[in-house]
Wavefront OBJ file of the C-alpha trace (Angstrom):
o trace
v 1.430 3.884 -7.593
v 2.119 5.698 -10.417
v 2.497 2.586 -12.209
v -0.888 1.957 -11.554
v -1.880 5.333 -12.601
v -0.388 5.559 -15.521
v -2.331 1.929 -16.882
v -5.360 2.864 -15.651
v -5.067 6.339 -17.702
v -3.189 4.171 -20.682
v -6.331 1.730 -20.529
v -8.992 3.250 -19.278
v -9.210 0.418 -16.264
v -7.687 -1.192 -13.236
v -7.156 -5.066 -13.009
v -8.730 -6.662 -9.584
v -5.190 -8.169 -9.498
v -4.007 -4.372 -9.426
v -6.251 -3.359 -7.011
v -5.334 -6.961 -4.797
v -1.668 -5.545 -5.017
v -2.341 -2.300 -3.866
v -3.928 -3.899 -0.953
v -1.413 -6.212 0.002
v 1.062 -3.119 0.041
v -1.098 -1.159 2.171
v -1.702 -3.633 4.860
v 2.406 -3.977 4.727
v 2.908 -0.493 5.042
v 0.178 -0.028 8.151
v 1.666 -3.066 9.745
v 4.952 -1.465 10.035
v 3.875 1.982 10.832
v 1.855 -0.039 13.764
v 5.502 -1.798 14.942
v 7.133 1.403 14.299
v 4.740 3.271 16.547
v 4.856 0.237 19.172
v 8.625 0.604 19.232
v 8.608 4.241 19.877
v 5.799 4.217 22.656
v 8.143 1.569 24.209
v 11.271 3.834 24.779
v 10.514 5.437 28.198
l 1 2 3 4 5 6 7 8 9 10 11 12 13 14 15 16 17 18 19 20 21 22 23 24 25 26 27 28 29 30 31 32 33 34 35 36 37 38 39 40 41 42 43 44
């Protein structure tokens, strides 16, 4: 992220391939907080 920030300050923009990375992290990191969450609920 701070990569990111520090371009966009450096440049005064953000590349759609930026923004497409960001994305693709996000959806990573949600998918495992969603299996970390589904393991958890599952230890009973």
């Amino acid at each position: 992220m701070n990569q990111y920030a520090k371009r966009a300050n450096e440049t005064g923009s953000i590349y759609a391939a930026d923004i497409e990375d960001l994305q693709n992290r996000l959806d990573e990191i949600w998918e495992l907080s969603r299996q970390s969450l589904a393991s958890l609920a599952a230890i009973r």
